[in-house]
C-alpha positions as CSV (number, residue, x, y, z in Angstrom):
1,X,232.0,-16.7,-0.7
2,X,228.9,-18.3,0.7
3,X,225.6,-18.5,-0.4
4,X,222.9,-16.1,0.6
5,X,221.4,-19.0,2.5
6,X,224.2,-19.8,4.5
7,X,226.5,-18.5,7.5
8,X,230.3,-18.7,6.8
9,X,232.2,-19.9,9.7
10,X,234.1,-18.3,12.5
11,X,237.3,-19.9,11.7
12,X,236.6,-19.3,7.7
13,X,235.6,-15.9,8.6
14,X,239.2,-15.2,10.2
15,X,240.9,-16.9,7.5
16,X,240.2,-14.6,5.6
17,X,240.5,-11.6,7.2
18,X,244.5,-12.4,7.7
19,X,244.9,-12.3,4.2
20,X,244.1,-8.9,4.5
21,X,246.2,-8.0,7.7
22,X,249.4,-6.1,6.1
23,X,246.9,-4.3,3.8
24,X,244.1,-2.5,6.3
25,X,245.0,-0.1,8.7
26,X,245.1,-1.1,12.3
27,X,241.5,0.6,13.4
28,X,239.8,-1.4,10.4
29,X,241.5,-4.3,10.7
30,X,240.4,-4.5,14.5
31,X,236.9,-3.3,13.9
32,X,236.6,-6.4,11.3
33,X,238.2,-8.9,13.7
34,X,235.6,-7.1,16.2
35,X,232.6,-7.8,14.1
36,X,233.6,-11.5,13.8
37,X,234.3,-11.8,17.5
38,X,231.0,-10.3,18.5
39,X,232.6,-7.8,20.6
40,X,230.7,-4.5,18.4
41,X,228.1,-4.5,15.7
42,X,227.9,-3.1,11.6
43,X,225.0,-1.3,12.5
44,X,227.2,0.4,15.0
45,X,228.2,4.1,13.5
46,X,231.8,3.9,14.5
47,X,233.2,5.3,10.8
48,X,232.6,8.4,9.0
49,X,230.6,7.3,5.7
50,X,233.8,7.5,3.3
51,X,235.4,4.8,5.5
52,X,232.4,3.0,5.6
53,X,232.2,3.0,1.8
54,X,235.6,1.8,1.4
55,X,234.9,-1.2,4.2
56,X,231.9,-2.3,2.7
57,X,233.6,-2.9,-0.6
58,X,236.3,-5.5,0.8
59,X,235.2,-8.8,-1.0
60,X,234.5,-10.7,2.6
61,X,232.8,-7.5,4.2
62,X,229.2,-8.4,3.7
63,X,229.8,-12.3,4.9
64,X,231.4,-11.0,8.0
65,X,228.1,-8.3,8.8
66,X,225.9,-11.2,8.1
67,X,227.6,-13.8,10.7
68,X,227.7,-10.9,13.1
69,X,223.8,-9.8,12.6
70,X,223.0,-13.4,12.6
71,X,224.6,-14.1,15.9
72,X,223.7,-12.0,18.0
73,X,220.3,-12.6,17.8
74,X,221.6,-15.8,18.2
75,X,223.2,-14.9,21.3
76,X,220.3,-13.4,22.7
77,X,217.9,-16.0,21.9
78,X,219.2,-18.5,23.1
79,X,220.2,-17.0,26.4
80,X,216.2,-16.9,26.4
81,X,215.6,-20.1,25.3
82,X,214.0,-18.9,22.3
83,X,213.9,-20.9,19.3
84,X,215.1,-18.8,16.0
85,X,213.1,-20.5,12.6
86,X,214.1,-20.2,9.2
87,X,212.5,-20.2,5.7
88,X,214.0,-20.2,2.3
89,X,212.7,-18.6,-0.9
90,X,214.3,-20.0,-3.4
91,X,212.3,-18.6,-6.3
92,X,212.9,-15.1,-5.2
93,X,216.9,-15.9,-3.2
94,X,216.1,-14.5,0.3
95,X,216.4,-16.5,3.6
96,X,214.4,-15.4,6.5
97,X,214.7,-16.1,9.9
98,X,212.1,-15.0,12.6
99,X,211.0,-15.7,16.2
100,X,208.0,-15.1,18.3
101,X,207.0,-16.2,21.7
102,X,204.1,-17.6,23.6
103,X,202.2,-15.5,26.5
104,X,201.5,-18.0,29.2
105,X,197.9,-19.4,29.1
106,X,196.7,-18.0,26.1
107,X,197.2,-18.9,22.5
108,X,198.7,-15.3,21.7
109,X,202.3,-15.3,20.5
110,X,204.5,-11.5,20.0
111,X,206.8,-11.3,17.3
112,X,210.5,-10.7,18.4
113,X,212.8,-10.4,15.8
114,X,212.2,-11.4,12.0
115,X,216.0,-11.3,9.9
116,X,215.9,-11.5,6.0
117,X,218.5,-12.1,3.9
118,X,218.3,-11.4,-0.1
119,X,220.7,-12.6,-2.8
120,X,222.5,-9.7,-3.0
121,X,223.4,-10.1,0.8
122,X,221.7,-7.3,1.6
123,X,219.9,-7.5,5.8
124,X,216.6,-6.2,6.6
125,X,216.5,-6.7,10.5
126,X,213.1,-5.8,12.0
127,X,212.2,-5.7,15.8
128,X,209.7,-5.5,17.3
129,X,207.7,-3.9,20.5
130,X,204.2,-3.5,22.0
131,X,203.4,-0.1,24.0
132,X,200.7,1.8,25.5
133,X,200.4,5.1,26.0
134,X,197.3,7.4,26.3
135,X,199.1,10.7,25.2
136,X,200.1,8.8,21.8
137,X,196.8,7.4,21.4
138,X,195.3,11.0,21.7
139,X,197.3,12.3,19.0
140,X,196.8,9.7,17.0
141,X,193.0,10.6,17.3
142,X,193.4,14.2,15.8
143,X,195.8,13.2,13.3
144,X,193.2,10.8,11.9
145,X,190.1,13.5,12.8
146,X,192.3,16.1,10.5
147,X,192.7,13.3,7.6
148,X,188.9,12.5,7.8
149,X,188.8,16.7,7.6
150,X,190.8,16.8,4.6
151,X,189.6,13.8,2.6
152,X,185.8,14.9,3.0
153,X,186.7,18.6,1.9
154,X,188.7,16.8,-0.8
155,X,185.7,14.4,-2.2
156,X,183.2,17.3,-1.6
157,X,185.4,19.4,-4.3
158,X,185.6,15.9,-6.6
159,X,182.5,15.4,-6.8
160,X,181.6,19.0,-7.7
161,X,183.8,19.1,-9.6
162,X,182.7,15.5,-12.2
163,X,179.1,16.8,-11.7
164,X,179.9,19.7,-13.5
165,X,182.1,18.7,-15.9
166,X,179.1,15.9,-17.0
167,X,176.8,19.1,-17.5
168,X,179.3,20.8,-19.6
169,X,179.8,17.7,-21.9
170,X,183.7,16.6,-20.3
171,X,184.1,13.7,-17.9
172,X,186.8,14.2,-15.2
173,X,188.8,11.2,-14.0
174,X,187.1,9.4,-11.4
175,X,189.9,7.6,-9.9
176,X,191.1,10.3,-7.2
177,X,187.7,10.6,-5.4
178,X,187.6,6.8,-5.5
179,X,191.1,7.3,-3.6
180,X,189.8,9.5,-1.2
181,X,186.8,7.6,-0.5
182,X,188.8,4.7,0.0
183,X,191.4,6.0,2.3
184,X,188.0,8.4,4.2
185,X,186.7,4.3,4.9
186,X,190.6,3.4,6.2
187,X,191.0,6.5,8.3
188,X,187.3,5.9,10.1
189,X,187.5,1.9,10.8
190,X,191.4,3.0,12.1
191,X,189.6,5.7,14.3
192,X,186.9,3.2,15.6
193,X,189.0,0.4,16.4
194,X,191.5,3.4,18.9
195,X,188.1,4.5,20.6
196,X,187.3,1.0,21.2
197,X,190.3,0.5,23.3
198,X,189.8,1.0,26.4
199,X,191.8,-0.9,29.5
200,X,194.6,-2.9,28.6
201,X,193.7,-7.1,29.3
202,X,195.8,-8.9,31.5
203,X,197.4,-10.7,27.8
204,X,198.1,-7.1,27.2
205,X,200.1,-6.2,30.3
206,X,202.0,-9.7,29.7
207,X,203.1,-8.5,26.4
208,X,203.9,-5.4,26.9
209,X,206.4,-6.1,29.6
210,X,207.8,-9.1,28.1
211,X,207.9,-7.3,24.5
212,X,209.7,-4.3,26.1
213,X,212.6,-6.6,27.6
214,X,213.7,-8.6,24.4
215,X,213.1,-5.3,22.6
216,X,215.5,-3.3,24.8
217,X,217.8,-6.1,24.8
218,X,218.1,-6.7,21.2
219,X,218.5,-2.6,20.9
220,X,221.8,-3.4,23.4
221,X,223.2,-6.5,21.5
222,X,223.3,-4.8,18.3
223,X,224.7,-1.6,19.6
224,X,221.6,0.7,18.9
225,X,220.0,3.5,21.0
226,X,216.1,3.5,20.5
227,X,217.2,7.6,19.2
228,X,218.8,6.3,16.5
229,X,215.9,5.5,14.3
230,X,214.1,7.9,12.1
231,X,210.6,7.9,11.7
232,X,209.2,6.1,8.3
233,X,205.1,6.0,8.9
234,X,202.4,4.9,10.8
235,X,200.4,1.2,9.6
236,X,196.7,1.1,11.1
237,X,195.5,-2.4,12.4
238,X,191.7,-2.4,11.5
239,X,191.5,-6.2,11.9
240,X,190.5,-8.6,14.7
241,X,193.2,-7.9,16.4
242,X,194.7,-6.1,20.2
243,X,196.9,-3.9,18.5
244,X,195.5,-0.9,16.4
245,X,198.4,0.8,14.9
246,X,202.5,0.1,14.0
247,X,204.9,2.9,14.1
248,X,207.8,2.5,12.0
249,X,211.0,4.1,12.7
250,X,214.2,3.2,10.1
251,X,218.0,3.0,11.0
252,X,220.2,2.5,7.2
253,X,224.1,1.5,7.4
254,X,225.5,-0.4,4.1
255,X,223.6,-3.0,3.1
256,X,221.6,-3.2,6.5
257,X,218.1,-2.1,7.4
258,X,216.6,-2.5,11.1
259,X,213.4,-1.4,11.4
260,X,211.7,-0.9,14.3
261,X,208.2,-1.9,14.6
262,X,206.3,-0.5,17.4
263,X,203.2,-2.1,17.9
264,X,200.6,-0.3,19.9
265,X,197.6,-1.9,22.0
């Protein structure tokens, strides 16, 4: 049908989907009609995965989830006056779409909501919070204390290790302890920058709250509980910035992935 660039059209969207009206079974038929009508979301677990499979192979299927991913964050935005920007990669076929806001008086902006679309129609959705929380923060601290713990015995064995293999004539690969060294400096700088924050700004409160809102509402329009996602990893923020860490939680259907990025300050 379309392009990966481009949005097919209500009215084109239920065109076709009466072609297909005496072939699908009542509950799937609806559920598509649903999905073009806003009224549920594909990300949604309403099938058991062997329906799912057979949905997601109707030639239309993927043109529908995109329309219906598309606008709802529409939807939402808008309600919110918030503008939703887009960007074309032509070289490597993927459309993205993202939006961010502005804090009042300050120059900082928080991500809401960035959509990409490949060639293959396949949806990356990623949201996006900001959080505080002391309890998470300390755990964070002696997970990254029992790295440091770990790399240091690690490069103390390494380096024993090369030092005696140059005695006895072999060299050992170097590589690993350059790894570990590398990771040792990560782990510290991540460490420094949680101990240096202390009270949250006024900027911070500002975001938090409003971040929190759009988040939760986003998590509502498409249909998703917050429990729904499954951990993926943890990136530390070692740069000039407010936040010092992103935890990643994942939620898969066919040919969608929403991430949840959960930014903390």
């Amino acid at each position: 049908m379309e392009s990966y660039y481009e949005i097919s059209s209500f009215n084109l969207l239920k065109r076709e989907l009466e072609k297909y009206k005496n072939i699908l079974s009542k509950s799937v038929y609806e559920y598509l009609d649903e999905l073009i009508t806003l009224e549920t979301s594909p990300v949604k677990d309403i099938f058991n995965t062997d329906e799912e499979e057979i949905i997601s192979c109707l030639p239309f299927y993927k043109s529908i989830v995109k329309y219906n991913i598309y606008n709802h964050a529409l939807q939402l935005l808008n309600s919110k006056n918030i503008k939703l920007c887009e960007r074309s990669d032509y070289q490597n076929r993927t459309v993205n779409m993202f939006s961010n806001l502005k804090l009042n008086n300050t120059s900082r902006t928080i991500d809401i909501l960035n959509l990409t679309i490949n060639g293959s129609n396949e949806i990356e959705l990623n949201l996006f919070n900001s959080l505080s929380d002391d309890n998470v923060k300390e755990k964070e601290l002696l997970i990254l204390q029992k790295k440091i713990d770990e790399l240091n015995n690690n490069a103390t064995k390494s380096y024993i290790s090369f030092n005696i293999g140059e005695l006895i004539g072999w060299h050992s690969d170097f590589t690993e302890l350059n790894d570990d060294y590398k990771y040792l400096e990560k782990y510290k700088k991540a460490m420094k920058k949680i101990n240096s924050r202390k009270e949250l700004s006024k900027n911070d409160r500002e975001e938090i709250l409003l971040a929190n809102e759009i988040y939760n509402l986003l998590l509502e329009e498409y249909g998703i509980s917050d429990d729904d996602f499954t951990y993926e990893g943890t990136d530390y923020i070692t740069t000039a910035s407010h936040k010092y860490m992103n935890k990643k939680r994942v939620k898969t259907k066919k040919g969608i992935k929403v991430i949840s990025n959960n930014y903390y300050l």
